[in-house]
N, C-alpha and C positions, 0 to 999 in steps of 0.2 A: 480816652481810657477812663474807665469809672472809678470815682475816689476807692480809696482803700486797697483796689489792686496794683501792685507792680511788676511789669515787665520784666522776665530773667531771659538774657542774651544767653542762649545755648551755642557753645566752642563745635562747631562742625568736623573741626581739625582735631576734635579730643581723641587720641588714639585708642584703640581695639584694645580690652582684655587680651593679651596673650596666653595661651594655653600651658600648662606645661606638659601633654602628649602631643605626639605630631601620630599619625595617622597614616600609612601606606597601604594603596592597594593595588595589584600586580594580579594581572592574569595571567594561569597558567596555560602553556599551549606546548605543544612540543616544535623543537626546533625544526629551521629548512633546509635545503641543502644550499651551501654558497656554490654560486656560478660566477664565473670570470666572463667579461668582457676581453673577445681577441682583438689587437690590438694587430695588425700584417703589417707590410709594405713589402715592397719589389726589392731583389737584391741590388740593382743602380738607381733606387733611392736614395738621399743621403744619409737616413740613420743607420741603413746598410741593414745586419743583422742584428740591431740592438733590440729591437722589440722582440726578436725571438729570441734572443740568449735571457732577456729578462722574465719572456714568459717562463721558459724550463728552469730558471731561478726562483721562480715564483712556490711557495711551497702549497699555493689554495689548489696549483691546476693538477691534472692529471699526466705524469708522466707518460710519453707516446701519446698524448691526444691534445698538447697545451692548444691546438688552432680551433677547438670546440668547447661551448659553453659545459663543458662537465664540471667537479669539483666534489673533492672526498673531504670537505669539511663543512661543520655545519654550523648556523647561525643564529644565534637567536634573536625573534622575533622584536624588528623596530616599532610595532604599532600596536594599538588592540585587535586589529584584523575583523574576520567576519566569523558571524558565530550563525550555524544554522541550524535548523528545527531538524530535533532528534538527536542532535549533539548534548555532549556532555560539560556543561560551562564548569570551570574550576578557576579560583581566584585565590589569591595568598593575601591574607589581612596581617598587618601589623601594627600594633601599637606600640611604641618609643618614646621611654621617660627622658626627652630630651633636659629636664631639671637638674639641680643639686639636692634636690628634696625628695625624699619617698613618698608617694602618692598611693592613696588607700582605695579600696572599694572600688576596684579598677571593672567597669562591666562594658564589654562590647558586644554588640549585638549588629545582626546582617540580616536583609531583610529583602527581597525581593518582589518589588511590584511591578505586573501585569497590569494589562488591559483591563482583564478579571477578575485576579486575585491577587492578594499580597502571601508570599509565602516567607518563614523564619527560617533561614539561612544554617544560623549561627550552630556549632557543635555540642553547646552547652549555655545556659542561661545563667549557670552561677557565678558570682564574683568574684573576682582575684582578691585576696585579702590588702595585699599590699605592692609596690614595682619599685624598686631601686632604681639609684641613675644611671643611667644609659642599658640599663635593662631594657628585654621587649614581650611582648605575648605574641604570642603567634596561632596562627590559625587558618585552616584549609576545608572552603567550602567546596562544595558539589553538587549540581543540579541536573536533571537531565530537561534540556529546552523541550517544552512539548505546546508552545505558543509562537505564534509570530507576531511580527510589530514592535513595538517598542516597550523596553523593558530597563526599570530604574535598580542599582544596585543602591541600597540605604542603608551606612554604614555609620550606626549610630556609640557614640563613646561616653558613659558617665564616671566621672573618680568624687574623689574628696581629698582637697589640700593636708596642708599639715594645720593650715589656721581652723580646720574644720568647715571651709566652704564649699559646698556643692558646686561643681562644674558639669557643663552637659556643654558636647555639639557633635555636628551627623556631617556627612560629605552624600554627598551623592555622583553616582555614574551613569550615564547613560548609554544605552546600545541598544541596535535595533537586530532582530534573530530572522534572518533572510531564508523564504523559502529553497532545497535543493534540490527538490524533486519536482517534477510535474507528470500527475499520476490521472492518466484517461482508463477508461473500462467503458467493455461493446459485451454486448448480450446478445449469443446468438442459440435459437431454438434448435432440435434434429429437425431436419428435414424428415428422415422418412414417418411412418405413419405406425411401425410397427410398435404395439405396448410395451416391449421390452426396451426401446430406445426412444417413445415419444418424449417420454419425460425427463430428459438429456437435454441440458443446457451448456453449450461452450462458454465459456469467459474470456476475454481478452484481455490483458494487461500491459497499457501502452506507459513505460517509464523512459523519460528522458530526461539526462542530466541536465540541469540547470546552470550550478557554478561554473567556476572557472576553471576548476582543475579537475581531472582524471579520477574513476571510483574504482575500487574494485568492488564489485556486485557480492556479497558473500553469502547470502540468502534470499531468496526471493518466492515465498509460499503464501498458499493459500489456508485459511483456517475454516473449513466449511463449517457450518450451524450442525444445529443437530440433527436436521433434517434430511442432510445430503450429506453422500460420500465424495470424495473428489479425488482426479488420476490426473497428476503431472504431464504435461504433453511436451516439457520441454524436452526432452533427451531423448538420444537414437540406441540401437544396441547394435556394437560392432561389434564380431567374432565373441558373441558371449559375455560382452564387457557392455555395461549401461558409463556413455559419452555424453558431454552438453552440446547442445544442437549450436550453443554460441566458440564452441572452442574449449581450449584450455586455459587460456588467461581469459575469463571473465570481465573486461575492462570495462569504462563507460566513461567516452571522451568524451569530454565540454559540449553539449547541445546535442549530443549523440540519442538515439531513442532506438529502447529495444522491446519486442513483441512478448509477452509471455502469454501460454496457454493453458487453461485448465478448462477440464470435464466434471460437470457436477452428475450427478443422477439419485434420484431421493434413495431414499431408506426403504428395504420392503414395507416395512410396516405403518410407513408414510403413504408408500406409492399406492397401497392397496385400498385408500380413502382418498375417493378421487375429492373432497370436500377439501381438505388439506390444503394440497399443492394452488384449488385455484385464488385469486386474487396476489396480492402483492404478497412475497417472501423474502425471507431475509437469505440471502446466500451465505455468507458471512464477512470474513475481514485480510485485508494483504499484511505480511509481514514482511517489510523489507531491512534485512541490516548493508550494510558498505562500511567500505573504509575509505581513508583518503591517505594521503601523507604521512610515512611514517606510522602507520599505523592507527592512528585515528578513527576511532568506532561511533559508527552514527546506526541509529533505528527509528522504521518510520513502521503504524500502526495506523492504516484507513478506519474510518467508519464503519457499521456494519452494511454490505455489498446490498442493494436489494434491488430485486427486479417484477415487471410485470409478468405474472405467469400468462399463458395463450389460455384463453379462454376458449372451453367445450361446450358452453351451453348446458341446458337441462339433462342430455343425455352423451353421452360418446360413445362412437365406435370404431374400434384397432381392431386392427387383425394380428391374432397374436400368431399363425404362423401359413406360410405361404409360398408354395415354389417359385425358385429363381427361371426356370425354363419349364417348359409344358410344351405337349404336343398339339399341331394342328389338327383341330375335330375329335380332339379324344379331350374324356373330363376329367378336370383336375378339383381338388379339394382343397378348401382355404376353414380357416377355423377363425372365426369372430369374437371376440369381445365386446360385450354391451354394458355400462356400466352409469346407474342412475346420480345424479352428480350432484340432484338434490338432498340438504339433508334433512328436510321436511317431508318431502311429498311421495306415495307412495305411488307409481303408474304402471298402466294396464296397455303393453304396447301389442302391437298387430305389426308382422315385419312384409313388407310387399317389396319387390323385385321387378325392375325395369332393366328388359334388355337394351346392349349398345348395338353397333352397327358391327364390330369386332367380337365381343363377349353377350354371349348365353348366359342367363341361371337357370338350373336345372332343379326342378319339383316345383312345390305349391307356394304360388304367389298367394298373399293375403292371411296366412297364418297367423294364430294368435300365439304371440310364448309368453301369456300369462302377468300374471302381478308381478312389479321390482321392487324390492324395498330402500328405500332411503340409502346412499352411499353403497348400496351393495349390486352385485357383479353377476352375469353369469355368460357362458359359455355355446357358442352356436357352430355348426360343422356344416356348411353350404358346399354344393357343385357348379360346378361352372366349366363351359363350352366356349374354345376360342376356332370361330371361324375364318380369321387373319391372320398371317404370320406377320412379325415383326414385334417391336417392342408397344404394345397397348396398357392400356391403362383399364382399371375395373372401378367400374359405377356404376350408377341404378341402384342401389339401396336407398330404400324407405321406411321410416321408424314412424308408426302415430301412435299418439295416445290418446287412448279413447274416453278419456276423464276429459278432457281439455280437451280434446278434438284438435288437437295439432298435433302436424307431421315434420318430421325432421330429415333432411336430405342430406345424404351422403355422395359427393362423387371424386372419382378420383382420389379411392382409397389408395391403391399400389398401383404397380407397374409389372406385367412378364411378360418377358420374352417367349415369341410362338413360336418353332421352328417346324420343319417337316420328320417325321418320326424316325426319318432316316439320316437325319440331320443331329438329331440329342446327342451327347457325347455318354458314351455308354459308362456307367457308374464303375 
């Protein structure tokens, strides 16, 4: 040791300031229902009928049903429990002048830290002026969870004695906010080809309970962008009445998993720029509410939906209208859409026509139909000759453009059925 300094022996054993608030915090949740364990035996066992007179004595069970876990009383909650995303956390803070002495400048504050953020809790940041003894403050926060993982409650307390010393200390809570949903989505194109339904995209909404206990599903919609409209697929219509295609109790038992459906199809004033719809779109976002237990309201909000739109290339062609059945060797009329998808380039197309082995086109291969302008559209009225009966298919279009000298192939635009003349079902 070097001269002039001396060693001070620090007492390890020296006791804690004592406080004089004590600090409470209590989660709020709503109660369960109490269930009874049955307790049987055989009438020439030897407690005979004592477990059963004691059950119908018992005042938790359920008259006429004591041999079944039911119960008309309820309980409140042994533990903190599980708290899940989209839930609404609620906690009861209390501060208690466990003193003889009135304590001044009383400030508590709550404070909630995230993964992300820290958010302020508390209902008010200003000071209690003063707290008598065994007075308390009280206070009821509220959050709606919209994170998972783990999450600190930090319940911080400042006062000032009567000897005029500043005291400060904080408690903290931990809890982690458990996923309850597990929320898949499938993107599926139209199939057919026609312009009024190409641009029809189904959705799929795969939700399956996660927890432990039973939801009731209370909403489950879709919020399309502003791009598309959207038609609910989930419901049937019975004798004039719109029905849930799931029922009338709604449920969703533990790991259970239910389908829902939606139709998007753009906006006219979308669909009419074919430049728009292509590359990636935003479809938009799921709005799911449920309840649990007693009543318990939970909401869950996806991301915005987005999907690959089907790419048309430089040029498209739909037929925007086309008979279901046609007669064998007589010709029928289909009306085309062609429509330039660039929104730069202006093309000079030439339309030429390849016969099938089933389908004729009828007039002049190799036509010109003139200059397209950028994004915009026009209108073609073709004949066509089916020498097959049955269900064939129409191909052989060809689009060039004579600017580029490329040509664009179309086949297996539609599908019609050929029958014999005598065969059509008469209108």
């Amino acid at each position: 040791m070097r001269p002039g300094r001396r060693a001070v022996k620090m007492d390890v054993n020296q006791p804690k300031q004592e406080h004089l608030l004590a600090l409470k915090v209590m989660r709020l949740t709503k109660p369960t229902l109490f269930t009874n364990l049955p307790v049987t035996c055989e009438d020439r066992d030897l407690p005979g009928d004592l477990f059963s007179q004691l059950m119908k004595d018992d005042p938790s069970t359920v008259k006429g049903a004591e041999n079944f876990m039911l119960g008309e009383m309820l309980t409140l909650p042994q533990n903190f429990g599980n708290i899940f995303l989209g839930e609404t956390f609620s906690s009861y803070i209390s501060v208690h002048n466990d003193s003889v002495q009135v304590v001044k400048d009383i400030l508590v504050k709550a404070d909630l830290q995230t993964s992300s953020q820290r958010l302020n809790l508390s209902a008010s940041n200003a000071a209690v002026a003063d707290l008598k003894p065994d007075h308390c403050i009280d206070d009821v926060i509220h959050h709606e969870v919209k994170e998972i993982g783990t999450h600190i409650l930090v319940c911080a307390v400042s006062y000032t004695t009567q000897a005029g010393e500043k005291m400060y200390f904080r408690k903290f809570f931990k809890f982690q906010v458990l996923k309850p949903l597990d929320v898949k989505t499938k993107f599926y194109n139209a199939e057919s080809d026609l312009s009024s339904v190409t641009d029809e995209v189904f959705l799929e909404a795969q939700i399956q309970n996660i927890t432990s206990t039973p939801m009731y599903m209370e909403k489950v919609s879709l919020e399309p962008s502003i791009m598309y409209n959207v038609t609910e697929l989930n419901t049937v219509n019975t004798r004039g009445s719109s029905c849930s295609t799931f029922g009338k109790m709604t449920y969703l038992q533990p790991m259970d998993t239910r389908q829902y459906l939606y139709c998007l199809k753009p906006k006219p004033e979308f669909a009419e720029k074919a430049g728009v719809i292509k590359g990636v779109t935003v479809i938009g976002k799921l709005d799911i509410v449920w309840k649990t237990n007693l009543g318990e309201r939970g909401r869950l909000q996806t991301s915005q939906l987005q999907r690959m739109a089907p790419g048309y290339g430089d040029v498209r062609l739909s037929l925007e209208m086309i008979p279901d059945t046609v007669n064998l060797e007589e010709p029928f009329e289909v009306t085309c859409k062609i429509t330039n998808c660039s929104s730069e380039r202006t093309m000079d197309l030439v339309l030429e026509m390849c016969n099938t082995n089933a389908i004729h086109w009828c007039g002049i291969s190799g036509r010109q139909l003139g200059k397209l302008s950028p994004n915009s559209s026009l209108h073609l009225a073709l004949k066509l000759l089916a020498s097959m009966q049955g269900l064939q298919s129409i191909s052989g279009l060809r689009l060039m453009d004579t600017f580029l000298k490329r040509t664009y192939e179309y086949d297996d635009i539609a599908q019609v059925c050929v029958v014999f003349s005598h065969l059509k079902p008469e209108s």
